[in-house]
Steps between C-alpha positions, in 0.01 A plus 500: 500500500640832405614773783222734445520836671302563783172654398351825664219443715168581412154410594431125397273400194301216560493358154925574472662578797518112634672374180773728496567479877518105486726510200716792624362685167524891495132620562356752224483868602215592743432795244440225188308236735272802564436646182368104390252468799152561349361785712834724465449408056169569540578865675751530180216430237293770653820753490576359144166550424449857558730657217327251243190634614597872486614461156163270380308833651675703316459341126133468571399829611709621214248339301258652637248203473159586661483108697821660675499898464502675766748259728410437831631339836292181473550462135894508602463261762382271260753533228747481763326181650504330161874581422595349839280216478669446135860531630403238787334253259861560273741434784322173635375612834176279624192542332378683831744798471340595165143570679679686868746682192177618309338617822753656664521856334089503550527429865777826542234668282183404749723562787582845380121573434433446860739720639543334806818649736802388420588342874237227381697394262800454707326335728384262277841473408670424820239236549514325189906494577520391846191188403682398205878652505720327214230305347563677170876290576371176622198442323346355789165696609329444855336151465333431801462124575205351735466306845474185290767516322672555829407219661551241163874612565490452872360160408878463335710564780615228683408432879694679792801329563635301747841582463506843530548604145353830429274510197530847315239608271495881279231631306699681210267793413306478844239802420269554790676248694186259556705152355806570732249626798296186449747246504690658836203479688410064357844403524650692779823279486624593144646817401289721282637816320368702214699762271298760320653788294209713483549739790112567580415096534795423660415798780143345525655118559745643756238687667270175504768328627596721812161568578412161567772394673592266178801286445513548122738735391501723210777624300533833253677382223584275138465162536807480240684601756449255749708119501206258456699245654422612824128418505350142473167607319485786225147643427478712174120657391685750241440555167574273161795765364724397806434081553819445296723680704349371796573125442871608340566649856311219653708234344783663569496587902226316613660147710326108439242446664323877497188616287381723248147580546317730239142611492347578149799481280736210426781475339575468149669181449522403839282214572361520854490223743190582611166708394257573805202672443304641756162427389336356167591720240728735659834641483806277535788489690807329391733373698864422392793298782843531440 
């Protein structure tokens, strides 16, 4: 294997970062991982968007065609919605991005009309950051999973031990905190953390926690971070962009004899050892041992 230089560190990709780290490969620039996430190209197609749309107003109302002439905001809005939805559709972003693309200049358009004042919008802002943070970076929105799914994966764990062993257990993208708070109070000789990287959900947890005198503890941070190997169970409710780079980092820290627990989405290629559903009908979990 070549002597590669040391890269410089950056915040970890989850469909990228793993690879390179396992075979001591320089990591791309932060800047270029960015710049290919689909929110940040998305923000780019709007900015691209707006000379292209300054210039297609132009040439028509040079024309002077009476469907067009006089211009107008809405009638802009919609020119510049269609060029943005175009450039989307030409540089492959999901199907989805086309429609929030077309709507976007509209909704700055109906938010100007109402003329609401402008520490509403910040507001909103802060919110929307500290409930979702780097979402735009992970891909991985707030999926919140459901007391039944929590106990099919208590069902999983093995019984308390006789020999002292403790059993550790994290909920990788813990939310609210109800999985981690859940299984502290049913198995109350296991460890249970949960890491969360939104700040807002992760306050809540830690605040549910404290306030009920829980043993589950809750953790600010990126589950790339974090050495798998130190927890016997791994439960994962994220989101189908990331499920790769989960099991590569799985595979690679987790020890014989732990698990790999997913709720919703499995893994491509990976065939599980075991498929537990809840109830008739409803949403798997997958289970994977190393």
């Amino acid at each position: 294997m070549p002597n590669w230089p040391t890269p410089t560190p950056w915040p970890p990709d989850p469909a990228a970062s793993l690879y390179c780290r396992i075979y001591h490969l320089p990591s791309p620039p932060y800047l270029s991982r960015l710049v290919r996430t689909p929110a940040v190209r998305a923000l780019l197609v709007q900015c691209g968007a707006a000379p292209l749309t300054l210039a297609l107003v132009y040439l028509l109302a040079s024309l002077r065609l009476p469907w067009f002439y006089p211009v107008n905001y809405l009638t802009v809005a919609v020119i510049h919605g269609l060029v943005a939805a175009a450039i989307t559709w030409r540089v492959g972003l999901a199907p989805w991005w086309r429609v929030i693309e077309f709507l976007f200049p509209l909704a700055v358009l109906a938010a100007l009309a109402l003329q609401l004042p402008s520490w509403i919008f910040l507001l909103v802002f802060v919110i929307l950051l500290g409930w979702y943070w780097s979402t735009f970076r992970t891909q991985v929105p707030y999926y919140p999973s459901n007391p039944a799914v929590w106990d099919a994966v208590r069902q999983q764990l093995p019984p308390p031990s006789t020999s002292g062993k403790l059993l550790r257990v994290i909920d990788i993208g813990s939310g609210l905190g109800g999985f981690v708070l859940y299984l502290a109070r049913v198995r109350p000789d296991i460890e249970v953390v949960g890491i969360e990287l939104a700040p807002f959900p992760w306050l809540y947890s830690w605040l549910r926690a404290r306030l009920s005198g829980s043993r589950a503890r809750f953790i600010r941070g990126d589950y790339e971070q974090l050495d798998f190997g130190q927890f016997n169970l791994v439960f994962a409710y994220l989101s189908p962009a990331v499920m790769g780079a989960l099991w590569r980092k799985a595979e690679a820290e987790m020890c014989p004899g732990d698990t790999l627990i997913s709720y919703e989405f499995a893994i491509e290629g990976r065939m599980p050892e075991l498929v537990i559903h809840t109830t008739n009908g409803s949403t798997p979990l997958y289970k994977w041992c190393f």
